[in-house]
One Martini backbone bead per residue (centre of mass of N, CA, C, O) as a GRO file, in nm:
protein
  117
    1UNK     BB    1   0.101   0.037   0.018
    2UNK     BB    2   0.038   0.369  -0.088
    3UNK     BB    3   0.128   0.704   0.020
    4UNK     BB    4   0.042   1.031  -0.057
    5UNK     BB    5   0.194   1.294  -0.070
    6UNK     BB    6   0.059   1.622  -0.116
    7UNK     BB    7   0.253   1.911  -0.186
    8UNK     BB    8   0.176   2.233  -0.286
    9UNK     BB    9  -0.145   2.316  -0.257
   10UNK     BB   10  -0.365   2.483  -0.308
   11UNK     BB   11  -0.566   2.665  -0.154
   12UNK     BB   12  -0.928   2.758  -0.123
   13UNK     BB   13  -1.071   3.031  -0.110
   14UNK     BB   14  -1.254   3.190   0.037
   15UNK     BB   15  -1.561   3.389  -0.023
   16UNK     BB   16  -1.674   3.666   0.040
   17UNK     BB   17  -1.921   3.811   0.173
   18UNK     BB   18  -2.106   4.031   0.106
   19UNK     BB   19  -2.239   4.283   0.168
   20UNK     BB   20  -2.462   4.522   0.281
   21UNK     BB   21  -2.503   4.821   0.072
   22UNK     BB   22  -2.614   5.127   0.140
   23UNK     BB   23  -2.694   5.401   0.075
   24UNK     BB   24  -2.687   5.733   0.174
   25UNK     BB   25  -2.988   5.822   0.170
   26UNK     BB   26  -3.140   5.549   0.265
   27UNK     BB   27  -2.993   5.625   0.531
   28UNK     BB   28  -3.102   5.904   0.578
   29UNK     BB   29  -3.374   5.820   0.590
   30UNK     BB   30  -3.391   5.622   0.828
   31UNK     BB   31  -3.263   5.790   1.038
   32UNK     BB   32  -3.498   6.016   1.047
   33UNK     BB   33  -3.754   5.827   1.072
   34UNK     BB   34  -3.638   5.721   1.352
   35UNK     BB   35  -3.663   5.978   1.495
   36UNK     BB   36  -3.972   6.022   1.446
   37UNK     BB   37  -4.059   5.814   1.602
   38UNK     BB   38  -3.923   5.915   1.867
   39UNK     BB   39  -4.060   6.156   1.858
   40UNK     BB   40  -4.390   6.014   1.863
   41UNK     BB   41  -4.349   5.878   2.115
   42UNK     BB   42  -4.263   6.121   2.315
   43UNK     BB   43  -4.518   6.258   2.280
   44UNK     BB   44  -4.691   6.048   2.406
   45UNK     BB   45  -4.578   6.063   2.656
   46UNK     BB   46  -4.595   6.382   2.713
   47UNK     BB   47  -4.922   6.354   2.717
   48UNK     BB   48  -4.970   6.173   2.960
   49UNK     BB   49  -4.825   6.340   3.136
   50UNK     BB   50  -5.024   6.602   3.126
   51UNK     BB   51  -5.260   6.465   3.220
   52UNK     BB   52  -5.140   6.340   3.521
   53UNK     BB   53  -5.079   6.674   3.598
   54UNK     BB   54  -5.242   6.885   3.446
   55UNK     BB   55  -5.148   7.006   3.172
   56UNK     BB   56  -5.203   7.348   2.986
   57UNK     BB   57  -4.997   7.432   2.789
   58UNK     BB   58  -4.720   7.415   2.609
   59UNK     BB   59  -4.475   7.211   2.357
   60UNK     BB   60  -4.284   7.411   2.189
   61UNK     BB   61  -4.008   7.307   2.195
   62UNK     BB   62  -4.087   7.010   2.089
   63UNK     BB   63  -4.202   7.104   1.810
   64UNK     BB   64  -3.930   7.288   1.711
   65UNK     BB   65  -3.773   7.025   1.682
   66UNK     BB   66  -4.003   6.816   1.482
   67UNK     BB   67  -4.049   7.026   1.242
   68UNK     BB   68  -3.786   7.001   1.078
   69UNK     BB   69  -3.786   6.667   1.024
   70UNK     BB   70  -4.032   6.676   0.859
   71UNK     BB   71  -3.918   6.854   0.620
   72UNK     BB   72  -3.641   6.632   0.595
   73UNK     BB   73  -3.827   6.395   0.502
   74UNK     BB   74  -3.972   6.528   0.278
   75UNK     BB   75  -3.704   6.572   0.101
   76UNK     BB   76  -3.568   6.299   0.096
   77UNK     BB   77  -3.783   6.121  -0.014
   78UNK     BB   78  -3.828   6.278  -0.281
   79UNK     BB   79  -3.535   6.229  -0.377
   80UNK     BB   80  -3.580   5.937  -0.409
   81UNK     BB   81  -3.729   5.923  -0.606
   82UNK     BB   82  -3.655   6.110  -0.820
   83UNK     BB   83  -3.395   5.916  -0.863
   84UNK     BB   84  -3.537   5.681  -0.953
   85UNK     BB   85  -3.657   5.815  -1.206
   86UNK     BB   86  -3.395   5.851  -1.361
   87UNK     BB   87  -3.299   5.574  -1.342
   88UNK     BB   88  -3.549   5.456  -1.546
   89UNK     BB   89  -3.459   5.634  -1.783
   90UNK     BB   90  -3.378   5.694  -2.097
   91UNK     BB   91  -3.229   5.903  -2.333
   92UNK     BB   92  -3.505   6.035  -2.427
   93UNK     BB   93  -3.742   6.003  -2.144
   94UNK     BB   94  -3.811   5.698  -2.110
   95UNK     BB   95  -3.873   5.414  -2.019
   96UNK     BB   96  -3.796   5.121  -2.003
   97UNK     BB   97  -4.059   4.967  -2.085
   98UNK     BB   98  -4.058   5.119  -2.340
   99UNK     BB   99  -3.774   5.066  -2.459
  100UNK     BB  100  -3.831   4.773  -2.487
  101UNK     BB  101  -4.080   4.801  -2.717
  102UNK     BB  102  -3.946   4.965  -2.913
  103UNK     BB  103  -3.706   4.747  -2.968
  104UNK     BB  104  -3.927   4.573  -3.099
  105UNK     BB  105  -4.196   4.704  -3.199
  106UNK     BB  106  -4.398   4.662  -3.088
  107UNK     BB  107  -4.443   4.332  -2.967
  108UNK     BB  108  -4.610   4.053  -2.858
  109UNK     BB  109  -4.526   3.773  -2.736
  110UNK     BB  110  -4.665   3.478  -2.866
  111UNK     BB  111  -4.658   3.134  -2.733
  112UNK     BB  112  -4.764   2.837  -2.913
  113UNK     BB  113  -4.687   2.651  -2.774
  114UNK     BB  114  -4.799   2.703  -2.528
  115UNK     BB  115  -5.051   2.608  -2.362
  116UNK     BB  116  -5.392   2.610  -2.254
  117UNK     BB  117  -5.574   2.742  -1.984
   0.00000   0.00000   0.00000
């Protein structure tokens, strides 16, 4: 019997998995829109507490914080759409889905092979 050792075999590296990762915006977005839940939230509780203490005033200290976030997450949001709708369009400023129709013929593919159902 005989055994062989075999030596100077590369080993094969495993590949790292990819991160996923986040563009700049929608980590923006997420992070302002966590802000104002907590801030949704913060006011809720200070609704509660005003109630148990029969607090008659206003609580505008808290609004002018988060009216400005307010405003910055209608900004972002709107910022990521119009993004989206950008990155969609051809050359012409039609849809992706207009110019791959026209780049057929406007013809629709219609498979006669497949059964009827």
């Amino acid at each position: 019997m005989i055994i062989r050792v075999e030596r100077g075999k590369k080993k094969t590296r495993r590949r790292r998995k990819k991160r996923f990762h986040i563009g700049f915006t929608n980590l923006l977005a997420l992070l302002i829109m966590a802000f104002l839940c907590a801030g949704l939230l913060g006011g809720f509780y200070l609704a509660l507490k005003s109630i148990e203490y029969q607090y008659m005033g206003a609580l505008a200290c808290y609004t002018a914080v988060f009216a400005p976030m307010g405003t910055a997450a209608s900004i972002v949001l709107n910022s990521i759409v119009h993004k989206s709708d950008h990155e969609n369009t051809g050359a012409d400023g039609e849809g992706i889905k207009f110019a791959a129709a026209k780049a057929a013929g406007f013809v629709e593919n219609d498979f006669e092979e497949s059964p009827q159902i």
